[in-house]
C-alpha positions as CSV (number, residue, x, y, z in Angstrom):
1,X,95.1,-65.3,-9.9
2,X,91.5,-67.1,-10.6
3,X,91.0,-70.7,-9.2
4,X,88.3,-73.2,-8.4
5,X,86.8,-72.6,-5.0
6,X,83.8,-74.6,-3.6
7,X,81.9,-73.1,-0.5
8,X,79.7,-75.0,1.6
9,X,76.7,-72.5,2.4
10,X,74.0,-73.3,5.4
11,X,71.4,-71.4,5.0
12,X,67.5,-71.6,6.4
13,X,65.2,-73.1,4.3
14,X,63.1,-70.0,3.3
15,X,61.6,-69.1,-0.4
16,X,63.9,-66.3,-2.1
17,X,66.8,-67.3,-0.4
18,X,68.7,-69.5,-3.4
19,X,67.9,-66.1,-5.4
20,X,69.4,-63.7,-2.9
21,X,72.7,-65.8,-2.9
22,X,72.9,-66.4,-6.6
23,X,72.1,-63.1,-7.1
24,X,74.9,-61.8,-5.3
25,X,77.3,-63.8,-7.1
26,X,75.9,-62.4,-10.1
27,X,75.7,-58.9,-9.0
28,X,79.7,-58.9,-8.6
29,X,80.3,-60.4,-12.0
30,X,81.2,-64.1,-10.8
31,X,79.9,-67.1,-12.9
32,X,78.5,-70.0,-10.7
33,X,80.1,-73.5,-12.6
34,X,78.1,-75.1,-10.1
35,X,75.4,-75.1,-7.6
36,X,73.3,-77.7,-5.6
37,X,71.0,-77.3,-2.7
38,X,69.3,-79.9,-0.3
39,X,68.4,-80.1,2.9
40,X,70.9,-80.9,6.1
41,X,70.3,-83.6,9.0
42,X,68.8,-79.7,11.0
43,X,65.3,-79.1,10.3
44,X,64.5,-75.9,8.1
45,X,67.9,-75.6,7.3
46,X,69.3,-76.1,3.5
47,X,72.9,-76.7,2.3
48,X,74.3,-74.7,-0.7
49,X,77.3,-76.0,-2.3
50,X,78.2,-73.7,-5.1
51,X,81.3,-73.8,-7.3
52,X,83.3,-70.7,-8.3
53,X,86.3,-69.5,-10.5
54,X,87.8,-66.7,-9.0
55,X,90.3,-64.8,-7.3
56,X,90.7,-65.4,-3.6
57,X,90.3,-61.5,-2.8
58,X,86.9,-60.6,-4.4
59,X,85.9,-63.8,-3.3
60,X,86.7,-63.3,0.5
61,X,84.6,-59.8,-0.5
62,X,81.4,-61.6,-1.9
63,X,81.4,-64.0,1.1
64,X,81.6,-61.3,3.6
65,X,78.7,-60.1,2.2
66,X,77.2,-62.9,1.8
67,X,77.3,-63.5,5.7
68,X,75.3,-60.5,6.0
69,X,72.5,-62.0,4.3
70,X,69.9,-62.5,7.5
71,X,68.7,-66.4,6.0
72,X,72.7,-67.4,5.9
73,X,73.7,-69.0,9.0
74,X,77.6,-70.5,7.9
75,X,79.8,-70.3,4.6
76,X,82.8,-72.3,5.1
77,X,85.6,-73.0,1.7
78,X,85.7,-76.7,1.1
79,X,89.7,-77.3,0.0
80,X,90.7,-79.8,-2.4
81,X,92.9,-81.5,0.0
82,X,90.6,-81.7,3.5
83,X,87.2,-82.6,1.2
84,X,85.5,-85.4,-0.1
85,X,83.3,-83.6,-3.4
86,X,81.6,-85.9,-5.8
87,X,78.7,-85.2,-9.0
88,X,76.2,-87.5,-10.7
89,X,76.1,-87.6,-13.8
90,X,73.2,-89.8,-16.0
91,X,74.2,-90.5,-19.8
92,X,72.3,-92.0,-23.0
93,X,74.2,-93.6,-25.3
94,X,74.0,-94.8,-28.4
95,X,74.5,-98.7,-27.8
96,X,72.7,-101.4,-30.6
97,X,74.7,-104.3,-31.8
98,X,78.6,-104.6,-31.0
99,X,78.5,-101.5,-29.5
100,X,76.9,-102.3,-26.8
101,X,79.4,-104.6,-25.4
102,X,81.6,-101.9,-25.6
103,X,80.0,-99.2,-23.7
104,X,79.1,-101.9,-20.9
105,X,82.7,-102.5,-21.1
106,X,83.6,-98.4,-20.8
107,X,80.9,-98.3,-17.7
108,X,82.2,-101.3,-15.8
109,X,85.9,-99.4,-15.5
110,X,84.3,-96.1,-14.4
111,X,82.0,-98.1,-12.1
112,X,78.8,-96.8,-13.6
113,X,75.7,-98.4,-13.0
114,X,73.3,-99.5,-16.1
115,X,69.7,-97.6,-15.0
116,X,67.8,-98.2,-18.6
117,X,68.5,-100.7,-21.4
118,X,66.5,-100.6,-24.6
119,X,67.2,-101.8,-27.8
120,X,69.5,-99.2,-28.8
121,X,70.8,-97.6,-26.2
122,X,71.8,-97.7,-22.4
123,X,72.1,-95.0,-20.2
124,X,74.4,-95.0,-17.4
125,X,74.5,-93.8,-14.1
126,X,77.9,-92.7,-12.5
127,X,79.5,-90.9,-9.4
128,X,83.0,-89.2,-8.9
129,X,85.1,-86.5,-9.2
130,X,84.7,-84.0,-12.8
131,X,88.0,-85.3,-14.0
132,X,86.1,-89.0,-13.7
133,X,82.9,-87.8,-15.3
134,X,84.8,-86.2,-17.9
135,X,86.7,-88.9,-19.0
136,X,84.3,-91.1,-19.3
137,X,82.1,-89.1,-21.3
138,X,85.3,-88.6,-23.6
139,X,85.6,-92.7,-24.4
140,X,81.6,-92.5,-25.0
141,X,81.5,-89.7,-27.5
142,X,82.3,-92.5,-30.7
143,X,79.6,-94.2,-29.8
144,X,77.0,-91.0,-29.4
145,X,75.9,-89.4,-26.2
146,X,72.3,-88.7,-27.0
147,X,71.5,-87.3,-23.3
148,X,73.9,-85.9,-20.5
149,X,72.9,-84.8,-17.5
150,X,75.3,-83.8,-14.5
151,X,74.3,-83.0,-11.3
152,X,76.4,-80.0,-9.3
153,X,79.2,-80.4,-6.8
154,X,78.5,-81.9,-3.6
155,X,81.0,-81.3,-0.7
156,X,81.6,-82.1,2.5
157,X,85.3,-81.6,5.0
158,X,86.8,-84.8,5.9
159,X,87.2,-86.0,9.4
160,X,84.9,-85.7,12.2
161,X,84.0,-82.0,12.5
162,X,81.0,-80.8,10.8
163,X,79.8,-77.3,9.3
164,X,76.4,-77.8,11.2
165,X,78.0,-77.7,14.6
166,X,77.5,-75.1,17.0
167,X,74.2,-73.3,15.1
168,X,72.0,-74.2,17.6
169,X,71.8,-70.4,19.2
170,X,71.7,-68.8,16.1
171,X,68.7,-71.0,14.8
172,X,66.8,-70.2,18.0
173,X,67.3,-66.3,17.4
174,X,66.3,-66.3,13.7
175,X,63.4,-68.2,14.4
């Protein structure tokens, strides 16, 4: 059975490396619905978050192999339930007369942020979950998107543990 898994992936900030991983997701047939990459609170060390739909089984496969890449440090599953994940998304809408009321309206229930005004047309900036971004765009389409931008999944577990923990002696070996 194919779901929605989200994997949190430290790896060292080296050129080649976001190719290598992608690569190997494409290599086995899986299509990415999501990727970011940015760098951590370590030094020289990156954070992938990348978004799959697939089964659990080849999955567990890809990210066995995946820890055998030398520039991958951790890879740890981000569940729905013990995660906070969130996108940005940035969207141009049509917006000139009565309509604009409207859309302002639409943005101040999703909590979006107005980042440009011009005549006609506004373009919002907003935060949450898919679902969230999703909807909105939904209640903007009669007015017409002209620009939509989304940003991939970030992810991070809840609580006070955190995937950076205990790297230290592996750092110092790559290094």
């Amino acid at each position: 059975m194919r779901s929605i898994h989200t994997l949190a992936v430290l790896v060292e900030d080296k050129p080649g490396v976001l190719a290598r991983v992608a690569g190997l997701f494409s290599r086995r047939g899986f299509n990415i619905t999501s990727l970011s990459v940015g760098p951590t609170e370590l030094e020289g060390i990156s954070r992938m978050t990348i978004v799959v739909d697939a089964a659990a089984s080849p999955l567990e496969q890809v990210t066995k192999q995946l820890n055998k890449l030398i520039h991958v440090l951790k890879i740890v599953e981000l569940p729905p339930e013990g995660s906070a994940t969130r996108e940005l998304q940035l969207v141009k809408v049509g917006a000139a007369g009565e309509q604009r009321a409207q859309v302002l309206q639409i943005a101040d229930v999703f909590r979006a942020r107005v980042i440009d005004l011009d005549l006609d047309a506004v373009t919002l900036e907003v935060t949450g979950s898919p679902e969230k971004l999703e909807a909105m765009v939904r209640l903007l389409v009669p007015y017409g998107i002209r620009e939509l931008v989304r940003s991939g999944t970030l992810g991070i577990g809840r609580g006070s543990k955190s995937i950076t923990e205990g790297r230290a002696l592996r750092l110092e070996r790559s290094a």
